[in-house]
C-alpha positions as CSV (number, residue, x, y, z in Angstrom):
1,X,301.0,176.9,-70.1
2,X,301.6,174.4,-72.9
3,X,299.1,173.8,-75.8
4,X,298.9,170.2,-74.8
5,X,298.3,171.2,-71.2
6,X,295.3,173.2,-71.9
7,X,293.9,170.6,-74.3
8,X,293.5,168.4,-71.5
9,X,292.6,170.9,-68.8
10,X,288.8,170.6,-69.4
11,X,289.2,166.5,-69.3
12,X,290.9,166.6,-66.1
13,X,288.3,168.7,-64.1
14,X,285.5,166.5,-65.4
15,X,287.4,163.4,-64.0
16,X,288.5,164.7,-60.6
17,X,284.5,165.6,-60.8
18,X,283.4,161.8,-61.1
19,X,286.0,161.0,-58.3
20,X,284.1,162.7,-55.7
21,X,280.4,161.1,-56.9
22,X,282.0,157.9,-56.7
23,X,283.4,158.4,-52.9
24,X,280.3,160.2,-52.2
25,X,278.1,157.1,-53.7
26,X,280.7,154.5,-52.0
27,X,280.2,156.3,-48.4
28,X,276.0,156.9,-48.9
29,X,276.0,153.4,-49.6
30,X,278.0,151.9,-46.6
31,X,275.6,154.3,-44.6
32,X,272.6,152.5,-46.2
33,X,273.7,149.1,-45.5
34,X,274.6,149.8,-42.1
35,X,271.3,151.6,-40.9
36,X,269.8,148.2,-43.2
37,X,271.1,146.2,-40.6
38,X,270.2,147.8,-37.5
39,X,266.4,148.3,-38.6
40,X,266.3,144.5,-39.3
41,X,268.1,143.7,-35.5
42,X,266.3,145.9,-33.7
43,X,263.2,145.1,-32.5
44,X,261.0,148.2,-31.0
45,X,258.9,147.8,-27.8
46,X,255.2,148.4,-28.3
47,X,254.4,152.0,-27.5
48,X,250.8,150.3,-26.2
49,X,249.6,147.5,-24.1
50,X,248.3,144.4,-26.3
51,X,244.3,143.5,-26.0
52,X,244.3,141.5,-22.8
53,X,242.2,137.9,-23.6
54,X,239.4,136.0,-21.5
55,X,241.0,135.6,-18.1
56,X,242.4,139.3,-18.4
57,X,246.3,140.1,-17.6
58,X,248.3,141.6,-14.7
59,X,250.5,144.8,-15.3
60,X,253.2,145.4,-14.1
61,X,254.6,149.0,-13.6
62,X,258.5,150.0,-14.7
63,X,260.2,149.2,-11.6
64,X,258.0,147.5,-9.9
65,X,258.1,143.4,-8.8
66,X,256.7,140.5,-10.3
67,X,254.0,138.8,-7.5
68,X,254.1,134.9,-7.5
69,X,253.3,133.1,-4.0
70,X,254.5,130.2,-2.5
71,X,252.0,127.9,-0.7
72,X,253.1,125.1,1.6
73,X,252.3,123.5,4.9
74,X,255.2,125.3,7.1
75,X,253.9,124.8,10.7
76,X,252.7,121.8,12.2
77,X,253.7,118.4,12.1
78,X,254.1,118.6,8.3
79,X,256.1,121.3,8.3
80,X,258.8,118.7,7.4
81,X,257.0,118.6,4.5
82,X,256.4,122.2,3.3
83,X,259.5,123.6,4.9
84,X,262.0,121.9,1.9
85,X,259.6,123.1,-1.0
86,X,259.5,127.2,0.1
87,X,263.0,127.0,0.5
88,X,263.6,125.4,-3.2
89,X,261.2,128.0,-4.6
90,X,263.6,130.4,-2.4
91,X,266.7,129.3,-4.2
92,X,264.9,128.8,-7.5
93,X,263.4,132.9,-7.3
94,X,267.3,134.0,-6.4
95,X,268.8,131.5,-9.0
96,X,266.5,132.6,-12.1
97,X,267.4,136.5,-11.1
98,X,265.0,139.6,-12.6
99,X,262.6,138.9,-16.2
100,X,263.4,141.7,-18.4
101,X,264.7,144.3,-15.8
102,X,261.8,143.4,-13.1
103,X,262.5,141.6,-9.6
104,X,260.3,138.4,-9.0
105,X,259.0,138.5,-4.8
106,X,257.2,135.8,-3.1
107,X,255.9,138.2,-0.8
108,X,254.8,136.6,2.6
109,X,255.1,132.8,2.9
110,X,251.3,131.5,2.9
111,X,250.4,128.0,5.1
112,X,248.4,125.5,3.2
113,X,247.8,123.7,6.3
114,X,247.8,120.1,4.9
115,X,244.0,120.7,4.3
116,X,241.4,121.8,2.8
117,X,240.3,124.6,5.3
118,X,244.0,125.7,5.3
119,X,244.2,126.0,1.7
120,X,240.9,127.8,0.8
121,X,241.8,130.6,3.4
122,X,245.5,130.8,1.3
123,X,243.5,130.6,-2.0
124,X,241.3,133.8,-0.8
125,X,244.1,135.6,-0.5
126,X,245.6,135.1,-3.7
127,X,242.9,135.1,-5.8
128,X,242.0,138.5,-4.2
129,X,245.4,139.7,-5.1
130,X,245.1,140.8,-8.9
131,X,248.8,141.5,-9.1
132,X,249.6,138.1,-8.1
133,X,250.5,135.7,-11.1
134,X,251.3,132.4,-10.4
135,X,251.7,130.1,-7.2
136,X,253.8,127.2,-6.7
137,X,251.8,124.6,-4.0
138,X,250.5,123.0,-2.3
139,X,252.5,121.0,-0.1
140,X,249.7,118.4,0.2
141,X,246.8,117.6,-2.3
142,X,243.8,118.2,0.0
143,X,244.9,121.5,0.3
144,X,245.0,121.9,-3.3
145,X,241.2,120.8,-3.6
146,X,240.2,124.4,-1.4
147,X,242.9,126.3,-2.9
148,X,242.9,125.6,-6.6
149,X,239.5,126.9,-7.5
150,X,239.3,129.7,-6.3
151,X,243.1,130.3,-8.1
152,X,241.5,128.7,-11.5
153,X,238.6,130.8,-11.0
154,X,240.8,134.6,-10.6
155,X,242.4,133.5,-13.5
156,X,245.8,132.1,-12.0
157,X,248.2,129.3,-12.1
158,X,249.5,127.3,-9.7
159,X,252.2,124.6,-9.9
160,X,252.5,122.0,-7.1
161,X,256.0,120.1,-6.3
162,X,254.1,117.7,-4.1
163,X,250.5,117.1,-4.9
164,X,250.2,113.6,-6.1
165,X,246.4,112.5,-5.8
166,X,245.3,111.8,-9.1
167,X,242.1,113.6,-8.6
168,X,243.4,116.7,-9.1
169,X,244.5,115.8,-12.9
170,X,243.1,112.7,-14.6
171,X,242.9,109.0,-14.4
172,X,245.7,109.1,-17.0
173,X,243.1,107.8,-19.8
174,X,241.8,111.2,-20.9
175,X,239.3,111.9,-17.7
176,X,239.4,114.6,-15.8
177,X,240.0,113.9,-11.8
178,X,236.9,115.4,-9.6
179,X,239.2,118.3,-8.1
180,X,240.3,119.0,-11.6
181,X,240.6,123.0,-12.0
182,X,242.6,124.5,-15.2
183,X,245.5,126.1,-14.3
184,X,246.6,123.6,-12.8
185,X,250.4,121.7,-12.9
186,X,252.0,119.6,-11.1
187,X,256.0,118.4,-11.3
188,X,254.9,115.8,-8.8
189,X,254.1,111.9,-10.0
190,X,250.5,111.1,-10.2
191,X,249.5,108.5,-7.9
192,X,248.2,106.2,-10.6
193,X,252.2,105.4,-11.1
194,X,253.0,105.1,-7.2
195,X,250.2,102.8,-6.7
196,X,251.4,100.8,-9.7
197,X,255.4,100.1,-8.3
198,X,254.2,99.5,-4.9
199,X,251.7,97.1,-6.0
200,X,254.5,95.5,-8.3
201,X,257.1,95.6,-6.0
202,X,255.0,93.5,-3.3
203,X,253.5,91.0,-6.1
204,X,256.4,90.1,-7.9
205,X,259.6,91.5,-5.9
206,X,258.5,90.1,-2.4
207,X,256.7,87.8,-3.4
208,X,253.6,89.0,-1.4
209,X,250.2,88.1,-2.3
210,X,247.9,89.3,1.0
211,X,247.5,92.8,1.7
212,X,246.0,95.7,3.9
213,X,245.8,99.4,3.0
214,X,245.2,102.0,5.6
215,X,244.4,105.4,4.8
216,X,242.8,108.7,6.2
217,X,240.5,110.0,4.2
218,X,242.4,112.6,3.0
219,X,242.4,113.0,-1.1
220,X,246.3,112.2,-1.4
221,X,245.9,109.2,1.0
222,X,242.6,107.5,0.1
223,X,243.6,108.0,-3.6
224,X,247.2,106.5,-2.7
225,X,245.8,103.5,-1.1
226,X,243.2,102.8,-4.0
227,X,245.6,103.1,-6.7
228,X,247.7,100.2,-4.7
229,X,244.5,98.2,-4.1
230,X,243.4,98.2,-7.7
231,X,246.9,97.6,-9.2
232,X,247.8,95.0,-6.5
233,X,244.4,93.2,-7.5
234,X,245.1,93.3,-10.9
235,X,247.9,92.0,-10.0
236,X,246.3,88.9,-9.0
237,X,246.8,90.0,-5.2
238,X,244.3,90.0,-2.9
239,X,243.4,93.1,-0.5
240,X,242.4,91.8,2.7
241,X,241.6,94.8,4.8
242,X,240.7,98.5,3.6
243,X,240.3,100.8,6.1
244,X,241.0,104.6,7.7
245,X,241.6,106.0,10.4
246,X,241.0,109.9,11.4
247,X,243.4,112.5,11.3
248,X,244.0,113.2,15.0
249,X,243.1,109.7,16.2
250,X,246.2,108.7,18.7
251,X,245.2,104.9,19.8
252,X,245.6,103.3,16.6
253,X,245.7,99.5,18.6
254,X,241.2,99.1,17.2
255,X,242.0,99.4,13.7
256,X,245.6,97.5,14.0
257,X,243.7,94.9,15.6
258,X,240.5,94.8,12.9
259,X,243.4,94.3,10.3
260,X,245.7,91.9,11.9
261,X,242.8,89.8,11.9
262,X,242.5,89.6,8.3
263,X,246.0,88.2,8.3
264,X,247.7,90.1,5.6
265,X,251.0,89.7,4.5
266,X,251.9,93.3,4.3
267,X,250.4,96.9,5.1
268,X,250.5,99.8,2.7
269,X,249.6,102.8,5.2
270,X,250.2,106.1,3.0
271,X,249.3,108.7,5.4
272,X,251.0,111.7,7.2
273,X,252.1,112.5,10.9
274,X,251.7,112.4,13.4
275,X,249.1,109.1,12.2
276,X,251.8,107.7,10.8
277,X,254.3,107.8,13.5
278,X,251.3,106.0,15.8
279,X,250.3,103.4,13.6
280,X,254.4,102.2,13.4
281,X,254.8,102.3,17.4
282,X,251.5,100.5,17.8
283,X,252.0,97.7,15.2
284,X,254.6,95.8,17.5
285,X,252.4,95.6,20.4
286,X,249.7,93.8,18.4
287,X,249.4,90.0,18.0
288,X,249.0,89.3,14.1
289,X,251.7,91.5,13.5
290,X,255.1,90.6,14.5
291,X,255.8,89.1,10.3
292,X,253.6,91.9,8.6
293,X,255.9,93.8,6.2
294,X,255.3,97.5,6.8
295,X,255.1,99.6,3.9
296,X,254.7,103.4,4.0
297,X,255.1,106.6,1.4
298,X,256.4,109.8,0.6
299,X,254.1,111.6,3.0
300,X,256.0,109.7,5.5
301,X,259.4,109.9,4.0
302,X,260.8,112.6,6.1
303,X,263.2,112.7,9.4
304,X,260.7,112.9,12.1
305,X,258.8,109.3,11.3
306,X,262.5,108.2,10.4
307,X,263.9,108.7,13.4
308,X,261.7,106.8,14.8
309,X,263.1,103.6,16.1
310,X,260.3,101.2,14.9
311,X,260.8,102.4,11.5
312,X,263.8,100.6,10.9
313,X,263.1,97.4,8.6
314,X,260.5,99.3,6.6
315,X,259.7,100.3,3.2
316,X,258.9,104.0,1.6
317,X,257.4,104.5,-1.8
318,X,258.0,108.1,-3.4
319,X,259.7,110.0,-5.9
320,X,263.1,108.4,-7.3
321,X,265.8,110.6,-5.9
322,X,268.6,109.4,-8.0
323,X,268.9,112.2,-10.3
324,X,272.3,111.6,-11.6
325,X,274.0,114.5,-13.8
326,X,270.2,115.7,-14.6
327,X,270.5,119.5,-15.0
328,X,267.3,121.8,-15.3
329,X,266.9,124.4,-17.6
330,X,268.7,127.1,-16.3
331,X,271.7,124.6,-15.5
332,X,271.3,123.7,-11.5
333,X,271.7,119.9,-11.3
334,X,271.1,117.9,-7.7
335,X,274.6,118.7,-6.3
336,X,274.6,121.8,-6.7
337,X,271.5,122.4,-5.2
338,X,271.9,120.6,-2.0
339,X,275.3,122.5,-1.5
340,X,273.3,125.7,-2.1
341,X,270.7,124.1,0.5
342,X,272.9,123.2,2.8
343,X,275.4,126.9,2.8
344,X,272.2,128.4,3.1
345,X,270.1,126.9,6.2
346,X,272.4,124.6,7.6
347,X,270.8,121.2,6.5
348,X,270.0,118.8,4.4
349,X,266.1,119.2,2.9
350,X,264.0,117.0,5.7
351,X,261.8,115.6,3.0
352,X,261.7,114.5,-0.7
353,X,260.2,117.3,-3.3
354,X,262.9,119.6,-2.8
355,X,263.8,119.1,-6.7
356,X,260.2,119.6,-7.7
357,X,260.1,122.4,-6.0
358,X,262.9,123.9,-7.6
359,X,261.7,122.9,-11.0
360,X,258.2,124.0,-10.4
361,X,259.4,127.3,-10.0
362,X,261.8,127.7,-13.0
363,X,259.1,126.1,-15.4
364,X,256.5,129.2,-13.8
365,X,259.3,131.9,-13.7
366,X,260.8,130.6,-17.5
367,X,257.0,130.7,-18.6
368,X,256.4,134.1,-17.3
369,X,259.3,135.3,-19.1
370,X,258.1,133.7,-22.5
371,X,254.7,135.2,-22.7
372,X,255.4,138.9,-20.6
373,X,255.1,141.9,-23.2
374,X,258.0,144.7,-22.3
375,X,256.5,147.6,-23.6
376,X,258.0,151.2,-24.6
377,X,258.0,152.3,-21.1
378,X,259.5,149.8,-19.2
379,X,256.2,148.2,-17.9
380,X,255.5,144.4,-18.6
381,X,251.7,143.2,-19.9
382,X,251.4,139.2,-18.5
383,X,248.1,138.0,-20.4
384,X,246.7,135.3,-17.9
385,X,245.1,133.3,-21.1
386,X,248.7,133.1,-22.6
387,X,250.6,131.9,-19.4
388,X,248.1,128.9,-19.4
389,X,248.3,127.9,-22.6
390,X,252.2,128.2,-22.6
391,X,252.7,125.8,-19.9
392,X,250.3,123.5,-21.4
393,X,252.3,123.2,-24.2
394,X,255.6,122.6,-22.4
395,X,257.4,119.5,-24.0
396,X,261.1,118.6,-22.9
397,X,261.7,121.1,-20.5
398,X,264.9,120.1,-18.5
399,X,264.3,119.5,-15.0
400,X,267.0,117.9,-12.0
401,X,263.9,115.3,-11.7
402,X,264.2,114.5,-15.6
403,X,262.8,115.9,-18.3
404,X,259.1,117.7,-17.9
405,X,256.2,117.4,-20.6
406,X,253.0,118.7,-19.8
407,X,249.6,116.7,-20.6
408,X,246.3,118.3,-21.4
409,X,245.4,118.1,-17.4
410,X,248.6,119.4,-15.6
411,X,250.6,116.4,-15.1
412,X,254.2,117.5,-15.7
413,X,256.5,115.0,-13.5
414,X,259.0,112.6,-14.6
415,X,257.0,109.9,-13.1
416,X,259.8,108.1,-11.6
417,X,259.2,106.1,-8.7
418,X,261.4,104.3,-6.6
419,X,261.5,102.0,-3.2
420,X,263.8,102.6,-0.6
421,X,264.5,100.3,2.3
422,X,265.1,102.1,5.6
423,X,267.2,100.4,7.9
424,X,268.6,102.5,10.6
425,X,266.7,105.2,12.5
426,X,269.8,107.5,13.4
427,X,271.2,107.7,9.3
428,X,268.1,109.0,7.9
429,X,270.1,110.3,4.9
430,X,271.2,106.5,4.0
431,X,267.3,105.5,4.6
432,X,266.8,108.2,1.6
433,X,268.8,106.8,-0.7
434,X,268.4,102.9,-0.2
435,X,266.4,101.9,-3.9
436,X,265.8,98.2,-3.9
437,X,263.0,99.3,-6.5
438,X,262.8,101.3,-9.6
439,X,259.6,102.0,-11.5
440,X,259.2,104.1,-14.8
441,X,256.1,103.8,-16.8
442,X,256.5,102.3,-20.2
443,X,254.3,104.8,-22.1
């Protein structure tokens, strides 16, 4: 070995040394940054259930279903009725698919009724059902008035695609309605609006300034008919009759007559079948009648008072259908739920709140998935408290009715009313879609 060589020897060694700290330093670090990055992406489940607030919470077990209901009149002559909303929370429930790894169920498909008797029996059951979450109904508001406390009361929610009396939310100027509960929404209009366009529409459109409202009593009908009485007389319209008949009355000719004496110009009759379907056949047959524009509403926009031959030539308030491109929040628009309607059970939905139905329950099920806690073990923690105030605060949720803000008492809906003129009894379909009218409110 040279001289030169073993000057340098001791110079070489102490650089091949720093080498290695460098590469060891260079690797170490690349380790750091990348464990850096999963601790700040990953976010670990809690290894304990949160506190639960005032109206509790429901648990639910790793593996095991998320419980909402579905409440609608399905038997009965308003079956029509009921019959489209279960089956757009049915497509809605498939559509959405599992929240964080758990299945969503229905379980069994509960009958509101149409009344009050028929939806306090359904609201026993599901607010004895602690397990049981949220509920989308009812089909008609006088159900809702025996359902919904006893829901608000358990703690629950419950959405309805086809409530409209404004009694169940608020006179739309910061008072509660007397069947008020919280936990309460709706996607359907409030009557307030309905009342207001068919008032309108009459006054200014037809030209129309004598009226008659029938109604039965019922909290969707008699609130219907007021809210057309007050608007119409604001208006400057006059109201000339203002009566009911009963639910289950068949001879309809003694109030047809009391009203045709009055001489009105038109008749608002917002009520349900089989009434309905009576009141239309008998009309004809009673002197005073034969120029009286007939006017009816959603309760009565469905195929079996269509069919009816003597409906031809009349009008129906309810829900604008024209929902355009309109796509709701998890990307269904109108088309492609009434294909997925159709390949499904064979039809076409036999009444209007098929889209609210389907909204209702993505607003509940998107809610749900929001608030519901996954913890370490694969079970969920849904705090009752926070479900509530989540959909309270919904603003610009997109719906296939339009886009779904919630005020301080439940009312949710687009709002959008329209008029349809219904003019042959074997195209129900084209009866459907006929607008002569469209009403928005401007606030």
């Amino acid at each position: 070995m040279s001289n030169n060589l073993k000057k340098w020897l001791p110079w070489i060694g102490v650089a091949a040394v720093a080498v290695v700290v460098i590469l060891i330093i260079a690797v170490n670090s690349g380790g750091d940054d990348v464990a850096a990055d999963t601790t700040t992406t990953t976010t670990q489940a809690p290894e304990t259930k949160p506190e639960p607030g005032p109206l509790g919470a429901v648990e639910i077990a790793p593996g095991e279903d998320i419980q909402i209901r579905s409440l609608q009149a399905i038997s009965g002559d308003v079956a029509f009725l009921g019959v489209p909303n279960q089956r757009g929370i049915e497509l809605a429930v498939k559509d959405y698919g599992p929240i964080k790894g758990h299945g969503v169920s229905l379980g069994t498909p509960l009958d509101d009724l149409c009344s009050a008797e028929g939806g306090q029996a359904a609201g026993q059951i599901i607010a004895s059902d602690d397990k049981v979450i949220g509920t989308i109904g009812t089909s008609c508001s006088g159900a809702a008035t025996g359902a919904m406390p006893l829901i608000s009361q358990s703690g629950g929610v419950m959405i309805s695609p086809s409530n409209t009396s404004p009694a169940l939310t608020s006179d739309l100027e910061g008072t509660a309605g007397e069947n008020y509960s919280p936990g309460y929404y709706r996607t359907a209009h409030n009557d307030l609006f309905q009342g207001a366009a068919v008032a309108e529409f009459v006054f200014n459109n037809l030209g129309l300034t004598k009226a008659a409202a029938i109604h039965d009593g019922d909290p969707y009908t008699n609130g219907l008919a007021t809210a057309f009485k007050n608007a119409f007389e604001a208006l400057g319209g006059e109201v000339v009759a203002f009566t009911a008949v009963n639910k289950g009355d068949t001879d309809m000719t003694g109030v047809l007559t009391e009203v045709a004496a009055k001489s009105p110009e038109v008749l608002y009759f917002p009520i349900f079948m089989p009434e309905g379907g009576f009141i239309a056949q008998q009309a004809g047959a009673i002197a005073g009648f034969e120029n009286v524009t007939m006017i009816a509403a959603d309760g009565l926009l469905v195929d079996n008072f269509m069919q009816l031959k003597e409906t031809e030539g009349m009008y129906f308030s309810g829900p604008n259908l024209d929902y355009g491109n309109n796509a709701s929040e998890i990307g269904t628009t109108a088309a492609d739920f009434l294909a997925a309607y159709d390949a499904e059970y064979g039809e076409a939905p036999s009444a209007p709140f098929w889209a609210h139905s389907y909204d209702a329950t993505i607003l509940l099920l998107s809610a749900i998935d929001a608030v519901a806690v996954e913890l370490a073990d694969g079970s969920l923690f849904i705090d009752r408290q926070a479900l509530r105030d989540h959909l309270s605060s919904t603003t610009n949720f997109a719906g296939i009715i339009g886009t779904l803000s919630c005020d301080e008492f439940g009312d949710c809906g687009a709002q959008r009313i329209s008029i349809v003129l219904h003019e042959d009894s074997t195209d129900v379909e084209a009866g459907k879609s006929n607008i002569v009218f469209e009403f928005a409110p401007t606030s």
